[in-house]
ROMIVEX-201744 format. One record per residue (C-alpha): x, y, z; chain. Coordinates in steps of 0.001 Angstrom, whole numbers, plus 500000, padded with zeros to 6 digits. Layout:
N
<u->X, v->Y, w->Z, c->A>
...
This chain:
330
<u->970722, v->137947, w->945138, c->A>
<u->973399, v->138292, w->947700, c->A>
<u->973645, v->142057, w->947775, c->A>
<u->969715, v->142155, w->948188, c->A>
<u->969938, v->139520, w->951221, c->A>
<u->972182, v->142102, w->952879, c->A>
<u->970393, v->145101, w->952327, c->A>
<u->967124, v->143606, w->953809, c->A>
<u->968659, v->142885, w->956314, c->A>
<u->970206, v->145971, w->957601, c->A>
<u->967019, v->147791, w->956341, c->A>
<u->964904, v->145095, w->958864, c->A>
<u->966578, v->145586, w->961577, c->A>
<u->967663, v->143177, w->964587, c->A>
<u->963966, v->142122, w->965519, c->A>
<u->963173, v->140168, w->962715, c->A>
<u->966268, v->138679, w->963063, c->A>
<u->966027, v->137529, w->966565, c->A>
<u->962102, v->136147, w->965411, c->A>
<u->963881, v->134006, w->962110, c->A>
<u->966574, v->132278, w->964465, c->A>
<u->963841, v->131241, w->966641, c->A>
<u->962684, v->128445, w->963714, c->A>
<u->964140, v->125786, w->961561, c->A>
<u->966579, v->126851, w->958837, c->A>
<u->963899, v->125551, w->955950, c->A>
<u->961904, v->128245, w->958264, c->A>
<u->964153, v->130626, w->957921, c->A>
<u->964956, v->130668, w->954234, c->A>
<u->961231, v->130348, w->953125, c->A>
<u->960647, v->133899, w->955216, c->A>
<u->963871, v->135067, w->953588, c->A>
<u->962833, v->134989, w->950204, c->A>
<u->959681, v->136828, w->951339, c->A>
<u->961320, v->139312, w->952467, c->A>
<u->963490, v->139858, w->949710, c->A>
<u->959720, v->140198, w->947659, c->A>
<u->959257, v->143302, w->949928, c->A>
<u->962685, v->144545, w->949001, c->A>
<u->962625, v->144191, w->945515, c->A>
<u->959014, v->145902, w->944965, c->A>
<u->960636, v->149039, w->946231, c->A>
<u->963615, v->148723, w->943663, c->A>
<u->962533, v->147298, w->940785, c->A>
<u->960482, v->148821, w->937743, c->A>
<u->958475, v->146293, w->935528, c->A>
<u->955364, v->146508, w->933456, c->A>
<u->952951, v->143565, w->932435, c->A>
<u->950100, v->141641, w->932017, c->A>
<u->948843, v->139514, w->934939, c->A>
<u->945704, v->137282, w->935294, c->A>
<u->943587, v->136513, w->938316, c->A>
<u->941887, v->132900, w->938747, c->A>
<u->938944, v->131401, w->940690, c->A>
<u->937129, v->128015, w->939231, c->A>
<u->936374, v->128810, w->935814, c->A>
<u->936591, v->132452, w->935597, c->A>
<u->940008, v->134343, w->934472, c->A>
<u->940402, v->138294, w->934499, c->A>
<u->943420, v->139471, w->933165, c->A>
<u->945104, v->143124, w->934128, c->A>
<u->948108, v->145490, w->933083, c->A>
<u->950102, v->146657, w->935279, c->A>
<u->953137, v->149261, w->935257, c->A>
<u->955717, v->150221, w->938416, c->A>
<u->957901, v->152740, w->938777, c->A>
<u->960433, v->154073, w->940581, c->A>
<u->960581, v->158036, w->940848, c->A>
<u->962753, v->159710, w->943561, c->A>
<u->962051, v->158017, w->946805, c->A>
<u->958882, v->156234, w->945802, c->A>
<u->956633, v->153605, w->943459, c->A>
<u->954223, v->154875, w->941041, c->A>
<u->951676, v->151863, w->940159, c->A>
<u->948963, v->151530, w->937365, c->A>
<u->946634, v->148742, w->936980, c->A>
<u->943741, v->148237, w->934737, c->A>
<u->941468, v->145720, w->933590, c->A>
<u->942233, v->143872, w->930164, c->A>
<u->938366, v->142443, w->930534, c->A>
<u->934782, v->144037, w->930772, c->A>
<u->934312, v->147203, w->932100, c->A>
<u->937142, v->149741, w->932383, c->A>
<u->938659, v->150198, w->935433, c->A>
<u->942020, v->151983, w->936173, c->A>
<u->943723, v->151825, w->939632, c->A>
<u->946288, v->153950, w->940818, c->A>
<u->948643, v->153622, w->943927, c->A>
<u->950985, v->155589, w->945249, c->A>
<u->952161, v->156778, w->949030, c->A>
<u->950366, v->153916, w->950454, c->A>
<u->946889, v->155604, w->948632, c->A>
<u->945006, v->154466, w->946023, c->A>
<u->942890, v->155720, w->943564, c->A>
<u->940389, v->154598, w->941081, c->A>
<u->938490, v->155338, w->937731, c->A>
<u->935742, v->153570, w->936446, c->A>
<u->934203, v->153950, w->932895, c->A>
<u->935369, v->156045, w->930172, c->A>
<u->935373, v->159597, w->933222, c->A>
<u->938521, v->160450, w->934348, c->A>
<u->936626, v->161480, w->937580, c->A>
<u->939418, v->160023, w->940369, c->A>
<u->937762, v->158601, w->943221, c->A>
<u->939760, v->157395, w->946538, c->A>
<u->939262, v->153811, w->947482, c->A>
<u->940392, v->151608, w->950400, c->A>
<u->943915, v->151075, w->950476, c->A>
<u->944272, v->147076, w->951405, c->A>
<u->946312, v->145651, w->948859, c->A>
<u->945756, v->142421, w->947073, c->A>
<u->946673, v->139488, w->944959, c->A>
<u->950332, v->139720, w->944318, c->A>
<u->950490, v->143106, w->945998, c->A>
<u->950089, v->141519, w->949770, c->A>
<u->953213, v->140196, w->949547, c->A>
<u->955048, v->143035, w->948840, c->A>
<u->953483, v->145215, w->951351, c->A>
<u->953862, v->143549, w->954620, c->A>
<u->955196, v->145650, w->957360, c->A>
<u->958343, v->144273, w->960009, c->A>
<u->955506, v->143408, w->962524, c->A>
<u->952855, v->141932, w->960317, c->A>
<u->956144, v->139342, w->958754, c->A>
<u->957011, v->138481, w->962997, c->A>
<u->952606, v->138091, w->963329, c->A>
<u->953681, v->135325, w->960015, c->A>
<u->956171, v->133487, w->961414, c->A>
<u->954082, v->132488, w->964750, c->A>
<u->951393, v->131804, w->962655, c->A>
<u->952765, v->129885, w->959728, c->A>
<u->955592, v->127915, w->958505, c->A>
<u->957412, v->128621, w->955496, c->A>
<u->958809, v->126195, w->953022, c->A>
<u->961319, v->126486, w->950049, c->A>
<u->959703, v->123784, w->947526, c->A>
<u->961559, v->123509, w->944245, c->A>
<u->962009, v->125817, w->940622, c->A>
<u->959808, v->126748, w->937984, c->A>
<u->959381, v->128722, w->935454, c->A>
<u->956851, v->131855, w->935353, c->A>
<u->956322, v->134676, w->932010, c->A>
<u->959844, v->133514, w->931027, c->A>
<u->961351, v->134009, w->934239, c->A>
<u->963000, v->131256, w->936300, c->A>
<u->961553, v->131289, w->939547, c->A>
<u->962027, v->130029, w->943432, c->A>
<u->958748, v->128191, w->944867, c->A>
<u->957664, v->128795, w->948367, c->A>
<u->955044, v->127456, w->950698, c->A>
<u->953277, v->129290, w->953903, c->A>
<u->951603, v->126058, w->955580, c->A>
<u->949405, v->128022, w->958833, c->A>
<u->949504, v->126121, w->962307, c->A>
<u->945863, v->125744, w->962090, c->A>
<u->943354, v->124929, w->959950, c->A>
<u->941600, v->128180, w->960195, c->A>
<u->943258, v->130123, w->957237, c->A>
<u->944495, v->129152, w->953695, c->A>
<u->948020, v->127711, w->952415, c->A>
<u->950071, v->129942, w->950213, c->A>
<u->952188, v->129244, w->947280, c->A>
<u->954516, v->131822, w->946123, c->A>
<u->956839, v->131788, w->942894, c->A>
<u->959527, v->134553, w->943294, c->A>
<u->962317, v->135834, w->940455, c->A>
<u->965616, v->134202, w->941694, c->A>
<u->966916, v->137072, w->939865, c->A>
<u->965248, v->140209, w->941028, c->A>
<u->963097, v->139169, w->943461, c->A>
<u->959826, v->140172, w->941952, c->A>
<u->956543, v->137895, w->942840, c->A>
<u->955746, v->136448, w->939473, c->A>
<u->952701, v->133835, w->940613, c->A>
<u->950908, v->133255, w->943978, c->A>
<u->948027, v->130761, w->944546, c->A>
<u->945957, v->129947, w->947678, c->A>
<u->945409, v->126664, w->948488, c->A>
<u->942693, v->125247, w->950598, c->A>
<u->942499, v->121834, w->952333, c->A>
<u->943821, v->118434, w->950399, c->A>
<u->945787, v->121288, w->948202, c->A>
<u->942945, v->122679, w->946584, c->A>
<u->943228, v->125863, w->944272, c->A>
<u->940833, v->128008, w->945878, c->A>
<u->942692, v->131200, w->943481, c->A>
<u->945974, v->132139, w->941979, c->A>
<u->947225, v->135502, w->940701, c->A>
<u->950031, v->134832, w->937346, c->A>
<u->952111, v->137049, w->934773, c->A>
<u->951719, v->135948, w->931684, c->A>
<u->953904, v->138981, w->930262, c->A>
<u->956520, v->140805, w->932084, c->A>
<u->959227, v->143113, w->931492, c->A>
<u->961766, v->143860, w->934133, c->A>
<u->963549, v->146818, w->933650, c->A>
<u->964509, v->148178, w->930703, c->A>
<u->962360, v->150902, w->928907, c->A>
<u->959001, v->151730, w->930505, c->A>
<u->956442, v->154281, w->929588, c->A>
<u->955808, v->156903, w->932623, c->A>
<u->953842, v->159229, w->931090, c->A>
<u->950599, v->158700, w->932744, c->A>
<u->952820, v->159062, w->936120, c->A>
<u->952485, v->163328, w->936018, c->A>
<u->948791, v->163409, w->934687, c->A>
<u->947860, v->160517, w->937312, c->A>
<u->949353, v->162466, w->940541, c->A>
<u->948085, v->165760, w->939097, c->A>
<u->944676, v->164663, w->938898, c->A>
<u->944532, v->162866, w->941743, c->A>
<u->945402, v->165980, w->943646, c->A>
<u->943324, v->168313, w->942367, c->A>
<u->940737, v->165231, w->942836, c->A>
<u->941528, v->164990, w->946957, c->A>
<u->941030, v->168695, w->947110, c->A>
<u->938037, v->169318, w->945196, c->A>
<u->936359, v->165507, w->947097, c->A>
<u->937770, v->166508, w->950242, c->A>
<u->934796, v->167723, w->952372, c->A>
<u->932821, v->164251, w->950609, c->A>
<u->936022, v->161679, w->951824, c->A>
<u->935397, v->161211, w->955701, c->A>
<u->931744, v->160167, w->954488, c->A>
<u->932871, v->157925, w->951823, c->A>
<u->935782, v->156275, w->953518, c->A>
<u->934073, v->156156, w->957016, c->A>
<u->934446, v->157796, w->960192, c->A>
<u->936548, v->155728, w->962977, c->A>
<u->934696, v->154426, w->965785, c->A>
<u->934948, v->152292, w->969060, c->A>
<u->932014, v->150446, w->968340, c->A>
<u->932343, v->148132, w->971722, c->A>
<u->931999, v->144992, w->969676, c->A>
<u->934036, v->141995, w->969448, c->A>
<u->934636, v->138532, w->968035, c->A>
<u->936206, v->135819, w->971037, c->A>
<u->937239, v->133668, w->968418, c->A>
<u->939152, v->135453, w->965858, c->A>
<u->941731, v->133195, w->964428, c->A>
<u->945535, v->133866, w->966581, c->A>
<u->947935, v->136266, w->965164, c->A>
<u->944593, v->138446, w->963446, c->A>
<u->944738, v->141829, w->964994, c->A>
<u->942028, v->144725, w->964651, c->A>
<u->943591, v->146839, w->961942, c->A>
<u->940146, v->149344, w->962162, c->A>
<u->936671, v->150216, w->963294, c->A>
<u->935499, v->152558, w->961445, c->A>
<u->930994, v->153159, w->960779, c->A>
<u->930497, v->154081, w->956926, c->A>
<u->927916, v->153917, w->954348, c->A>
<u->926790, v->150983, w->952449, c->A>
<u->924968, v->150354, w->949402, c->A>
<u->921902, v->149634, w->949933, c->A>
<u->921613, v->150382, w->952972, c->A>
<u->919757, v->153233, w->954873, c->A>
<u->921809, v->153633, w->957719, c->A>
<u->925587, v->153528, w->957866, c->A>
<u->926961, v->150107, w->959032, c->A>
<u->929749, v->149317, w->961835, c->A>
<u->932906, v->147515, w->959571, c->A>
<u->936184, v->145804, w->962141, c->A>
<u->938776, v->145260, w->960387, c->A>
<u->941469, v->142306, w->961393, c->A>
<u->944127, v->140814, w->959901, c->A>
<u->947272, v->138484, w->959737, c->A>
<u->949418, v->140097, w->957256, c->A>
<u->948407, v->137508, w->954481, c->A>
<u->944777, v->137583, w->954830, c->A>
<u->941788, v->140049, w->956679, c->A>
<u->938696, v->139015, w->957828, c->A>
<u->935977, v->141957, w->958039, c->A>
<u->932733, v->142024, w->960204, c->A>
<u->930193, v->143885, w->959423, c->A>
<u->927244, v->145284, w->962136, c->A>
<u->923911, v->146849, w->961257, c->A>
<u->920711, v->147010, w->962540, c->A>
<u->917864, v->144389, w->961218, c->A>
<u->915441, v->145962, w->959534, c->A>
<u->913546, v->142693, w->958380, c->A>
<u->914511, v->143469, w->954367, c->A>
<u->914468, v->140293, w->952725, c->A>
<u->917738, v->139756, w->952049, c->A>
<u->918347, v->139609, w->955959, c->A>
<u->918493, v->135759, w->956472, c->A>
<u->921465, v->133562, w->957358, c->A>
<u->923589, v->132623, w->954159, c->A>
<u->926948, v->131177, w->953980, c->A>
<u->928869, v->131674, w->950052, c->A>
<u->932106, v->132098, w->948624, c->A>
<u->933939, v->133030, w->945818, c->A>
<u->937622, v->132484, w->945298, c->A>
<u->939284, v->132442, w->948873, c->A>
<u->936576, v->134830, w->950100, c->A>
<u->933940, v->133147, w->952380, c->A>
<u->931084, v->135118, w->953485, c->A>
<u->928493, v->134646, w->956166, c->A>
<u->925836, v->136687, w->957613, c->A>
<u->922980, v->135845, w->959979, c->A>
<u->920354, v->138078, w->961862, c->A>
<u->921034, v->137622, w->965508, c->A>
<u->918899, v->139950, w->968414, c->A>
<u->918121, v->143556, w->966740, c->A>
<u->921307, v->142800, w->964650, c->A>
<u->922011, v->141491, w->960705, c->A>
<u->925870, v->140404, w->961467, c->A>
<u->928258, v->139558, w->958204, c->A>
<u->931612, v->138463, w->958210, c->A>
<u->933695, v->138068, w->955223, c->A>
<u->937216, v->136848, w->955126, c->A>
<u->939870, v->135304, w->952684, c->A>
<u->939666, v->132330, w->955213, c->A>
<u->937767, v->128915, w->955244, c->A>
<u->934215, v->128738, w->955291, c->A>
<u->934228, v->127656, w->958579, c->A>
<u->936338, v->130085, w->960192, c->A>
<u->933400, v->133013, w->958832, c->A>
<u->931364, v->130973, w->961016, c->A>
<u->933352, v->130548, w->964044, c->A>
<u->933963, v->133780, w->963783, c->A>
<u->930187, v->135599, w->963514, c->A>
<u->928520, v->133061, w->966144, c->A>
<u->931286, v->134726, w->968825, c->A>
<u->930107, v->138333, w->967923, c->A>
<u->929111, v->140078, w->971260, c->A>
<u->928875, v->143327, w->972521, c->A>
<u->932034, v->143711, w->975219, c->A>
<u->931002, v->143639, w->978991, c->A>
<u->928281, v->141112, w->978102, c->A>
């Protein structure tokens, strides 16, 4: 654990360092273990079986990471209902649904355990204004004897994390989000992991190689499917602090005849999206408020406009958040 401290360190660089001295040592430590997560998902190889929980409903997934040359290979797919395989690798992702093996590109934003491990040097200084971190006791995860932490925000316009980290390797075994009075709004678990050791790679080669010859031959259809970046001129005046614009892009929809204006923002643990599109009086255009897991969504017909904004935030932060919509300059 000592050699990985230093490496992050030096691989950091003197910014972060200058941010973590500017809090309390519990602070400090909480946001060093995170950062050792980020380390430790670029040098460790594991396979799995993890499960993802919201009220009553449980999905469990398989997962495989590997290290080849320079870089992580990752595999995921669904233990439960329909098959679905999802591929990442070079900070893309790609996806197959069914029994094809037709690869398709899909958006990139990790999640569940994977947000952790993919937070950039600015998006862990946009966490330490915005939250403070906690070291809160030992447990024991898949086998594995793990560190607890806590990410408390300043406000009370996001969620609480709870991370459980190997105080070996450093590898996230659990996370949960926790709404207000503690609640578990969802939590992502191993049930079965292997770290190290033996690890099939096979599908590694036939993965990349299709997903080339994939990118090439869906090229021309990508832009369309991914969406075309825009400066739309909208904005939100109360977007939660430390949630910057990540993109604007306009791109199709189901559903929907024209292609819709999506703004992207986020703090590094969780993104809120708003979504723009002319009303067209369909029935399904009336104001709503749901959620599901730590996702809120809201979406209200305002002017010429339906509005929606969904988030891994509070209910009322969707809110806040859509009823501050307006087109800049006005």
């Amino acid at each position: 654990m000592r050699q990985i401290f230093a490496i992050f360190k030096l691989f950091l660089g003197a910014s972060l360092l200058i941010a973590s001295h500017a809090h309390a040592s519990e602070n400090r430590d909480g946001f060093d273990w995170l950062k050792v997560v980020i380390l430790a998902e670029h040098m460790s190889e594991y396979s799995g079986v993890f499960i993802y929980q919201y009220g009553n409903n449980v999905q469990s997934s398989k997962i495989s990471h590997v290290i080849v040359g320079d870089d992580y290979y990752e595999r995921m797919e669904n233990l439960d209902g329909p098959r679905r395989e999802i591929v990442r690798h070079h900070g893309q992702v790609w996806s197959h649904i069914g029994d094809g093996r037709e690869m398709v590109q899909v958006d990139s934003q990790q999640k569940g355990l994977g947000k952790f491990s993919s937070l950039s040097g600015a998006q862990l200084h946009t966490l330490y204004m915005n939250y403070k971190a906690k070291v809160s006791g030992e447990d024991r995860v898949a086998g594995y004897d793990a560190q607890i932490i806590e990410f408390r925000p300043k406000d009370k316009l996001r969620y609480s994390y709870k991370i459980w980290v190997h105080k070996d390797s450093g590898l996230l075994l659990k996370s949960a989000v926790l709404g207000s009075k503690n609640k578990l709004m969802e939590q992502y678990s191993f049930t079965q992991l292997q770290i190290g050791g033996e690890i099939d790679r096979s599908w590694v080669k036939q993965s990349v190689s299709t997903s080339q010859h994939r990118a090439k031959f869906h090229d021309k259809h990508k832009v369309s499917r991914m969406g075309i970046p825009v400066n739309s001129g909208w904005q939100s005046d109360a977007m939660p602090a430390g949630f910057l614009k990540t993109r604007e892009i306009r791109r199709p929809m189901h559903g929907n005849h024209e292609p819709v204006t999506q703004i992207v923002y986020s703090d590094g643990l969780s993104a809120i999206s708003i979504f723009i599109e002319p009303n067209d009086n369909d029935e399904d255009d009336f104001e709503g408020l749901s959620s599901r897991g730590a996702v809120s969504l809201y979406h209200k017909v305002v002017g010429d406009h339906l509005f929606t904004v969904v988030g891994e935030v509070p209910p009322h932060t969707v809110m806040r958040v859509l009823d501050s919509i307006r087109r800049k300059g006005k």
